[in-house]
N, C-alpha and C positions, 0 to 999 in steps of 0.2 A: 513500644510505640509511644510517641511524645500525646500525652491525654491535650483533648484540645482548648487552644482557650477563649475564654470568653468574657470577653468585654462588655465594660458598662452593664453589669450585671445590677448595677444600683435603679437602671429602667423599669424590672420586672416591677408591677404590682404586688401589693399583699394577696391582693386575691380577687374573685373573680376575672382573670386573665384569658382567652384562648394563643399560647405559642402558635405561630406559623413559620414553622424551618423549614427549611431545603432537610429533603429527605439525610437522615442523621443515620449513619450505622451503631453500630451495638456499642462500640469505647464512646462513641460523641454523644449518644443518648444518657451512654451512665454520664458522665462528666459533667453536662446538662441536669439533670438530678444532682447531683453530687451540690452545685454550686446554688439548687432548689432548695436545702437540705431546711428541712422544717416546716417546708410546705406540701403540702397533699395533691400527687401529679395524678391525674388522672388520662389514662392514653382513649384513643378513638380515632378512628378511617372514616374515608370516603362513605361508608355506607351509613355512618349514623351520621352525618349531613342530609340527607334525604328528606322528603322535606314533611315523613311521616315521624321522624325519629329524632326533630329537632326539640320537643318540647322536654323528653328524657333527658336531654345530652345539657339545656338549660339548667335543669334540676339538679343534675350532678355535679356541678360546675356552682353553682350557687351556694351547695354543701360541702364541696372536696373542695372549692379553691382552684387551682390552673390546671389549665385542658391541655393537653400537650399534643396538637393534633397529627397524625402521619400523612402526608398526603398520599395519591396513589402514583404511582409510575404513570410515567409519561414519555412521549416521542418529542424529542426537540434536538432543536442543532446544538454542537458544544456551544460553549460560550455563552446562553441565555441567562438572561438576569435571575430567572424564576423559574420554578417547577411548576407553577400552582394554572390550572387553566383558569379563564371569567370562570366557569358554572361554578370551580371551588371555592374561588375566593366571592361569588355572588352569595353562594350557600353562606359562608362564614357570616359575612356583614346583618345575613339577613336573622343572625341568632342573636341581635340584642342583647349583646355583651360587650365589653371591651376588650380589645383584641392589640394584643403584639408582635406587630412583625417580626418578622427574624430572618435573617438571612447569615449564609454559613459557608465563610469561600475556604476552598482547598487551594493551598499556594501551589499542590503536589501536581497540581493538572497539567502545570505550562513547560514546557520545555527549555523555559527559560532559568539557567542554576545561578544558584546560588554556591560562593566558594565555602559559606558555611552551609553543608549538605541538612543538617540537623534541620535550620530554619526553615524547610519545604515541608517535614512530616506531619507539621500540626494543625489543624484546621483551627479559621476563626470567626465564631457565633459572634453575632453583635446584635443585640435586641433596639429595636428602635421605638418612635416615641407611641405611646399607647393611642390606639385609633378608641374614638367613645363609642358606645351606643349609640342606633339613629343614624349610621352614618348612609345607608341606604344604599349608597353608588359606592364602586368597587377602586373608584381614584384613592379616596385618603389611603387605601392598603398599598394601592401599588406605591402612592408618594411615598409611604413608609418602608414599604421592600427596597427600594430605590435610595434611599439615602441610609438604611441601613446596610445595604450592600457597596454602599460608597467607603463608608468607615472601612468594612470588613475586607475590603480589595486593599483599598489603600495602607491598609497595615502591613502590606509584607514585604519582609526586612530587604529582598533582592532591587526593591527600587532604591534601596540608599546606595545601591553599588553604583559602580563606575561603568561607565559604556565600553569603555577598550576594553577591561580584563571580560566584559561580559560576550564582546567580538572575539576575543583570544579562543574565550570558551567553545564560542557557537561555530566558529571554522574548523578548531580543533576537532569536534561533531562531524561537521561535513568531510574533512580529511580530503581528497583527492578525488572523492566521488563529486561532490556537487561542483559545478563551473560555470561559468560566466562567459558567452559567445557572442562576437562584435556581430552586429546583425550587416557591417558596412564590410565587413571582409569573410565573412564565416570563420576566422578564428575563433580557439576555445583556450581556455586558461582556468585550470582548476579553481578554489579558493584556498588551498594551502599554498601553492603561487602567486595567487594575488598578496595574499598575507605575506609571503616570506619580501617582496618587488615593497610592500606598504613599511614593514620596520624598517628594511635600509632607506625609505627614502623618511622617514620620521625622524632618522637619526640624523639627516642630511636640514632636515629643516629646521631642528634644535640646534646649529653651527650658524643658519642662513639670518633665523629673527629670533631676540628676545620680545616680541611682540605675543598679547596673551593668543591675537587670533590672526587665522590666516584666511586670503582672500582667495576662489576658485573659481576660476570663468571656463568651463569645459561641458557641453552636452553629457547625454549619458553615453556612458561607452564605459570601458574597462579603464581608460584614461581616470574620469571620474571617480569612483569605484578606488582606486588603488589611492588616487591623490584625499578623498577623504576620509579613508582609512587610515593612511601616513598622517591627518593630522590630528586627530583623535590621539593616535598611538603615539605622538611627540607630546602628549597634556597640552596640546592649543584646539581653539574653538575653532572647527571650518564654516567660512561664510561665502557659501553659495551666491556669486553676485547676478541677478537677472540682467544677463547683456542683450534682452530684448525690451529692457524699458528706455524713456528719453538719455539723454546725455545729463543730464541736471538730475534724473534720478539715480544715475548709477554715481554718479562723485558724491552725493548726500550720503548714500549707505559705505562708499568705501571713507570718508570724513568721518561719520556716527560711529563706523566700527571700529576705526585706528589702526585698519592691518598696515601694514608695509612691503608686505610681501603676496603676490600675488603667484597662483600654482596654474599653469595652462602647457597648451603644445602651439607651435610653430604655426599649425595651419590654423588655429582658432586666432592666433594674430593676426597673420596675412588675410585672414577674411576680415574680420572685425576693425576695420579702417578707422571708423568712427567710436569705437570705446576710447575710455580717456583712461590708456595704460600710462602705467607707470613708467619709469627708464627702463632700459632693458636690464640692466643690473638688479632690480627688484621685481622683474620675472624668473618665478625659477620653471623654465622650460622642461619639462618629464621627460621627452624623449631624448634631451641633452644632456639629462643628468645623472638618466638609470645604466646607460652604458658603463659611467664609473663607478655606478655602484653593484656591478655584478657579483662580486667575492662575496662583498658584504650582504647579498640575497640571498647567496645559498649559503653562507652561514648562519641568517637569523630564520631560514627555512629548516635547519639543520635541529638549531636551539627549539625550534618553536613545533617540530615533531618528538623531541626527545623528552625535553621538559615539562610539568606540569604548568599550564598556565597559569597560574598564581606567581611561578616563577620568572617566567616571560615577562612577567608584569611588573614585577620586582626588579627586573634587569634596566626595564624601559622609564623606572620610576614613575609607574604610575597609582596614585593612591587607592586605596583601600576603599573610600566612599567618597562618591558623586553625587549624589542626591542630589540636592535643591541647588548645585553648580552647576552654571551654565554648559551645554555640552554642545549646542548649535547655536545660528543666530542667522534667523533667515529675514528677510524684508518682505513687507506688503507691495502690492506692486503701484502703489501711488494711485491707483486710480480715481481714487478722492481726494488728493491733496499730497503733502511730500510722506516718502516710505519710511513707514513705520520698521524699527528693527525690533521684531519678536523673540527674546530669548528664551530659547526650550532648553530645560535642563535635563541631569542623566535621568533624573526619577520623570520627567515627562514622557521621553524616550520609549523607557524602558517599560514602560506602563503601556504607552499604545500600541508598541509590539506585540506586547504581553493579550493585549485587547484584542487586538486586529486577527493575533495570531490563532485564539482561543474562537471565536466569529466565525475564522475563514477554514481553520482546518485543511490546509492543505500538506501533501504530502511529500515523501524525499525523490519522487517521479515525476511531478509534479514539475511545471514548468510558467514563469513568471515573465510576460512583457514587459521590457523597460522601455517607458518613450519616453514617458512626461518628463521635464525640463528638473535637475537637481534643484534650482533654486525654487520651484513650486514644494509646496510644504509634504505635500503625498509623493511626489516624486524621490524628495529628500528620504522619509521615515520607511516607507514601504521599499522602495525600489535600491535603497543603500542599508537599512539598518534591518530590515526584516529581512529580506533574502539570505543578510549573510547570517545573523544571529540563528535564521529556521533552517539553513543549509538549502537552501530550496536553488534550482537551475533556475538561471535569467537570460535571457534572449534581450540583448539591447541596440539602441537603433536612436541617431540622434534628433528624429525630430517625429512629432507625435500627426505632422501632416499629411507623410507619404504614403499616402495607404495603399496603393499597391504592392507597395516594398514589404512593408507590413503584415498585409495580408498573406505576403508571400511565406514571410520570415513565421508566421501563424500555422500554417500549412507544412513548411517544412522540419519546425522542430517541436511540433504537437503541443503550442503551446495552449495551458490549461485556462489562465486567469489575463482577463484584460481588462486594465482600471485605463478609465477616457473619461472624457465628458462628452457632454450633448451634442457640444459643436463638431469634435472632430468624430463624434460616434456618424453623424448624418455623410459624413464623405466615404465611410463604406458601402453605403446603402449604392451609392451609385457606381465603386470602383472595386469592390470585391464580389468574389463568387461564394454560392454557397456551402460547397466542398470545400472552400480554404479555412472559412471558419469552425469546420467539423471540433476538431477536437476542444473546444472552449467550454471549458465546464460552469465558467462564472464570469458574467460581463459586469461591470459595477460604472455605475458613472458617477461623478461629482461637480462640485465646481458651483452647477447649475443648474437650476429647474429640470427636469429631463418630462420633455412634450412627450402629455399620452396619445399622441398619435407616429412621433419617432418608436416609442416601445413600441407600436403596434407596427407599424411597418418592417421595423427590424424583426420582428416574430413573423410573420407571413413573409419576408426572404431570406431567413435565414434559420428559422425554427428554433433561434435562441430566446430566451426571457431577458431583460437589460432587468436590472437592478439598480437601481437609485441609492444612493447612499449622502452621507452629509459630515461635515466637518470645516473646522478652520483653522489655521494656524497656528492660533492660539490653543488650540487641542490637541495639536500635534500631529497629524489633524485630523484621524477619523474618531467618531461619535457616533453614527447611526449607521446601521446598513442593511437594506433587505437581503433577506435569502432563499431560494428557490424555493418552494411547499414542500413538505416532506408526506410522503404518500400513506395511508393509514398503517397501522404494523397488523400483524397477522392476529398477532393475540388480542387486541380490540383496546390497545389503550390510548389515551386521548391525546390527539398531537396541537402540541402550542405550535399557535399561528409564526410565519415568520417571515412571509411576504404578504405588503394590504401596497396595492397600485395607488398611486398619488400620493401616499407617505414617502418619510425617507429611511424607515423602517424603525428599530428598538435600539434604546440606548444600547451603546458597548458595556462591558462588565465591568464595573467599579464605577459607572456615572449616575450622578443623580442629576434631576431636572425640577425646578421651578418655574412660573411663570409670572409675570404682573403686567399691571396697565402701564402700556402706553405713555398713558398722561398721566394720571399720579406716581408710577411704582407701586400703588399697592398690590397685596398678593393676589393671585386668582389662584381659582380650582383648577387640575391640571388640565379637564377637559373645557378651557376657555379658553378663548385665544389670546394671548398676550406679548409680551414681550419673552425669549428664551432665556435661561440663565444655566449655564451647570457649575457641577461640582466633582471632580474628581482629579485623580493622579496626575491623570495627562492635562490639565490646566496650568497653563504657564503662569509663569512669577511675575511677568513683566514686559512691557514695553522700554527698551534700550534707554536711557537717561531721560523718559518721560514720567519722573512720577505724575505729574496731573494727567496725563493721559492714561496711565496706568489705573491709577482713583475714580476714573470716568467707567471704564470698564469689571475691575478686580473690588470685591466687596465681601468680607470672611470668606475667601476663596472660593466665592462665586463670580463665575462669567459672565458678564454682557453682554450679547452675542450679537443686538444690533437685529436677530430674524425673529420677525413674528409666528407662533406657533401654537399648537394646541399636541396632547396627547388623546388617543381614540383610549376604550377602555380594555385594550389587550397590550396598550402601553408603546403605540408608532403614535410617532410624531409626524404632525403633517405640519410643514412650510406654508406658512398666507403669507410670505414675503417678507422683505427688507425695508425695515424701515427709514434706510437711506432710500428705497424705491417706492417709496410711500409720497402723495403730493398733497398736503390738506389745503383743499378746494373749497370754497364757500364754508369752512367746520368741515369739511367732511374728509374723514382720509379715502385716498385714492389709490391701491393699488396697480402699477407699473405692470407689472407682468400681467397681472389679470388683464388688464387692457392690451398687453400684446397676443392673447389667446384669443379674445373674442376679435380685435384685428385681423390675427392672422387667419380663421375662418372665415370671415366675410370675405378676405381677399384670394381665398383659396390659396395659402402659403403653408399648411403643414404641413407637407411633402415634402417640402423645401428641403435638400439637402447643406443650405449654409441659410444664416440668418438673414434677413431682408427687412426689418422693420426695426426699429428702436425706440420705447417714449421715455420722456426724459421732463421732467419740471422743469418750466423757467418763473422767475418774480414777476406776477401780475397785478397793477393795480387796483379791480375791482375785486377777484376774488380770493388774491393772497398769492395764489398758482397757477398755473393754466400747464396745461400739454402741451408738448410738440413731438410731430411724430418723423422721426428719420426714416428714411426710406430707401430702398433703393430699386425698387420696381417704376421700370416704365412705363407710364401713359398716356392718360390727356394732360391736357393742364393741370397746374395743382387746383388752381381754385374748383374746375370739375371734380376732380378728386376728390377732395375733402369732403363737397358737396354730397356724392353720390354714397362715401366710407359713412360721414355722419347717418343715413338714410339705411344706409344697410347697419347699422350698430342699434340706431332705434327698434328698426325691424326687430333685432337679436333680444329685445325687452335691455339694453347698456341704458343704463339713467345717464341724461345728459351732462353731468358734470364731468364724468368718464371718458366723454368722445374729445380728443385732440381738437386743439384751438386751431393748430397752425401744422400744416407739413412742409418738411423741407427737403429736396431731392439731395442725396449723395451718393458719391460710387461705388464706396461699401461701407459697413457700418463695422466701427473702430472694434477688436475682438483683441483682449490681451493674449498673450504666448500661452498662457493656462486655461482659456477658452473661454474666460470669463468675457461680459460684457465689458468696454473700459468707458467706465460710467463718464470721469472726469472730462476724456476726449467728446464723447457726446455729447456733455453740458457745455461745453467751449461750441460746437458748433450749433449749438440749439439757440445760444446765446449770440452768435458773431450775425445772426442775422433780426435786425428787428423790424417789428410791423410798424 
């Protein structure tokens, strides 16, 4: 067994130290010693924490030099950052010592291989920065567990690989058991046929462009699925283009990226009138193309059963190491201005897989809805690179609105997991039954805020729990996610919390978090509310040929994420908003959504199954900002309106700065293809009308 290793061992103090590791077995404890060698380890549990047996445990620790504490077992989902519950790390802090975190990742956990096998057997300690005395509250430990589990994630050597030989690998896995079913015809297609359909047409697309990337306008379907798989496996970047944004934003990103060649079918032209396609000659049509390349499918289906994938890989020339090379390149969706191109590289990829996969724990029976749109960032990483890397069955269906179809396609092929957001989570409440969502073991939403009155309704018709979770593109994009409670264990040992309602749950494994103000940058304690930053694998490199944009956001590989937030002390993060949704009023910031909650109460709208209200900042002379509130409920006049909303918002205790200046009626209120708000369209009509 490879002894494990441990970094930045130059952290450790001389002495008076308490170690806190993730439970260490017998080779990782000596090797830990081994690298102590000269200092006096003194070991101790759970039971000399107590808080009659802290003053002994002081005294020996003052004379022996470092504590080496074991924590006790514990109940928690895979993937949790930490073993340690608050009461252990409260007992710690409260022993008036200085204390080292430590955190200890096992690369061997994930499913995700490495072609050199060796690099999974070693675990790796990484001590982080010494918490003082006096620290009182149980933050500085978790900030310290948390960025030293950042280092300890990030070092392992499978994110320098490549994404294709890592898909070579992971379908190889699945073999002809796992498959992919068009939810628009009930066909089914293994994933060693999708693979064998994705070389020949890779091969096809290394003859079409020397271009480094290639451009995809296809829903989800098997279509998808194989077209960005074949461009992976040709060494080009696929850039998923959103052909549900304006006309002006989709020629930006297909300019920004420089593909030349675009991958689609027939009917997504004939419908899509208005996309600004290329010639026909720089469409390569799939269903035109894979006819002639049948030979050449069951040949590289042939090679790619027989062969070791290393070799496969070899044939297809694809490199040895990906890492910090670009592997995708997806767009923002402009909502605030022209789209941004996010370059996610193999080591971002590979990392949030790795995260997502470790969090969600799903199994090879297990079955995954595709709706969300490829060019949405979670649609891309989850629904294309996890399925096939975990082998996992996908049920897919191209558009995330139909929710009968849906529902149906839920019911008929047992599916386990469904990631949505808020918006389209509310159109089941009124068009599905509650026998069809029987089999759904984990509902997750993103995007947006998710109203605790939707969770609540969704539980009283359907007896599921919704899960909130969090991320952005630039993460690749998930970051946080709750998870069901896990119920006590028989034998009596203590379960880490891992769903708190209004958070958007615990970072993923290998992220760390920071917070600061607002208005200066300076740093805050993690339990203040500030500005979000992280730190980890899955943090992109960059914005597409924006370095000042990039400078605005990326700082020693820390994120700017733009959301306001705090961590509780069991280490979930709860969202106070967007500081693009933030309005400062008289000095005062103003939160957007908060103002749509205490809105949508007075106006009895949380039931609402689609959204109804919108506030949005417009330039005001006297106080800097002022509100305006979209709407699209019927009533009296607006000036009664306002009148009577202002009157019921005071009633609510809303300080007046909060209540909307101006309301403006509209037919619906603007929602991007990803369920987000689309801010930009809002402030166009907030704007186009003045007082």
């Amino acid at each position: 067994m490879i002894p494990m290793q441990v970094l930045h061992a130059e952290r450790f103090p001389a002495e008076g130290a308490v170690l806190v590791p993730s439970r260490l077995n017998g080779e990782e404890a000596a090797e830990l010693e081994r690298v102590l060698a000269g200092r006096t380890v003194l070991r101790f549990g759970v039971a000399e924490l107590e808080s009659g047996a802290l003053e002994p445990v002081r005294r020996a620790l003052a004379a022996r030099g470092f504590g080496l504490f074991v924590p006790p077992p514990v109940e928690s989902w895979p993937g949790s950052q930490w073993d340690l519950s608050r009461r252990v790390m409260q007992s710690l802090v409260e022993m008036s010592c200085p204390l080292v975190p430590v955190a200890v990742d096992r690369p061997a956990a994930t499913s995700l291989r490495s072609e050199d096998a060796a690099s999974l057997a070693a675990a790796v300690l990484v001590p982080g920065a010494v918490v003082p005395p006096g620290a009182g509250s149980v933050m500085p430990l978790i900030d310290g567990l948390l960025r030293a589990g950042e280092e300890a994630f990030s070092s392992r050597p499978t994110f320098d690989g490549h994404l294709g030989r890592a898909l070579l690998s992971g379908i190889r896995r699945g073999g002809a058991r796992a498959r992919v079913v068009d939810g628009m015809d009930g066909s089914e297609m293994s994933y060693d046929k999708v693979l064998a359909a994705a070389l020949a047409l890779s091969r096809h697309i290394r003859k079409e462009t020397a271009a480094p990337r290639v451009g995809i306008v296809l829903p989800p379907g098997r279509a998808g699925l194989i077209a960005n798989l074949a461009v992976v496996l040709a060494g080009r970047v696929p850039v998923n283009l959103n052909f549900t944004a304006g006309k002006a934003a989709i020629e930006s990103a297909m300019r920004q990226s420089g593909i030349d060649r675009i991958l689609t079918v027939d009917l997504v032209v004939r419908k899509m009138q208005e996309f600004p396609w290329f010639p026909t000659r720089q469409l390569i049509l799939i269903e035109r193309v894979m006819p002639g390349l049948k030979m050449q499918a069951v040949w590289w289906g042939v090679m790619a059963k027989l062969l070791p994938p290393a070799a496969v890989a070899a044939m297809l020339g694809l490199p040895r190491r990906g890492g910090d090379a670009e592997a995708t390149l997806l767009f923002t969706s402009g909502s605030s201005g022209e789209p941004k191109g996010v370059v996610l590289s193999h080591r971002n990829l590979l990392a949030n897989v790795t995260q997502f996969s470790q969090r969600i724990s799903l199994g090879p029976d297990d079955t995954v809805l595709g709706c969300l749109p490829l060019f949405h960032s979670f649609g891309c990483t989850v629904t294309l690179w996890w399925v096939l890397l975990e082998g996992l069955q996908m049920v897919t269906y191209p558009s995330p609105l139909d929710v009968p179809k849906l529902a149906a396609l839920i019911e008929k092929h047992r599916v386990s997991l469904l990631l949505t957001t808020p918006t389209f989570l509310r159109g089941y409440l009124r068009k599905a039954k509650r026998d069809q969502l029987a089999s759904l073991r984990l509902i997750v939403t993103g995007a947006e805020k998710l109203p605790p009155s939707l969770a609540v309704a969704f539980h009283e018709t359907f007896g599921k729990e919704v899960m909130e979770g969090y991320g952005l593109t630039e993460t690749s994009p998930a970051s946080n996610v709750n998870l069901p409670a896990l119920p006590p264990p028989a034998d009596g040992r203590e379960v880490i919390p891992s769903h708190r309602p209004g958070s958007v749950g615990q970072v993923l494994q290998g992220m760390a978090v920071r917070l600061t103000d607002a208005q200066t940058d300076a740093p805050l304690p993690l339990g203040q509310t500030g500005i979000i930053w992280f730190k980890g694998a899955n943090v992109f490199p960059g914005y597409l040929n924006q370095p000042r944009r990039t400078e605005e956001v990326l700082q020693d590989g820390w994120l700017r994420t733009g959301d306001l937030g705090r961590l509780d002390e069991d280490g979930f993060l709860f969202i106070e908003g967007r500081l693009a949704r933030f309005s400062k009023i008289g000095g005062e910031m103003v939160p957007h959504e908060s103002v749509e909650e205490h809105i949508n109460h007075a106006l009895g709208l949380e039931g609402e199954d689609q959204r109804k209200i919108a506030v949005v900042g417009v330039p005001d002379a006297d106080k800097g900002e002022a509100l305006v509130l979209l709407s699209t409920v019927a009533g009296e006049t607006i000036k009664q309106e306002i009148i009577q909303l202002r009157y019921a918002l005071l009633d609510r205790g809303v300080p007046a700065l909060w209540i909307p200046k101006r309301m403006l009626r509209v037919p619906e209120i603007p929602v991007l293809a990803s369920g987000k708000l689309d801010l930009r369209r809002c402030e166009e009509i907030a704007l186009s009308v003045q007082d």
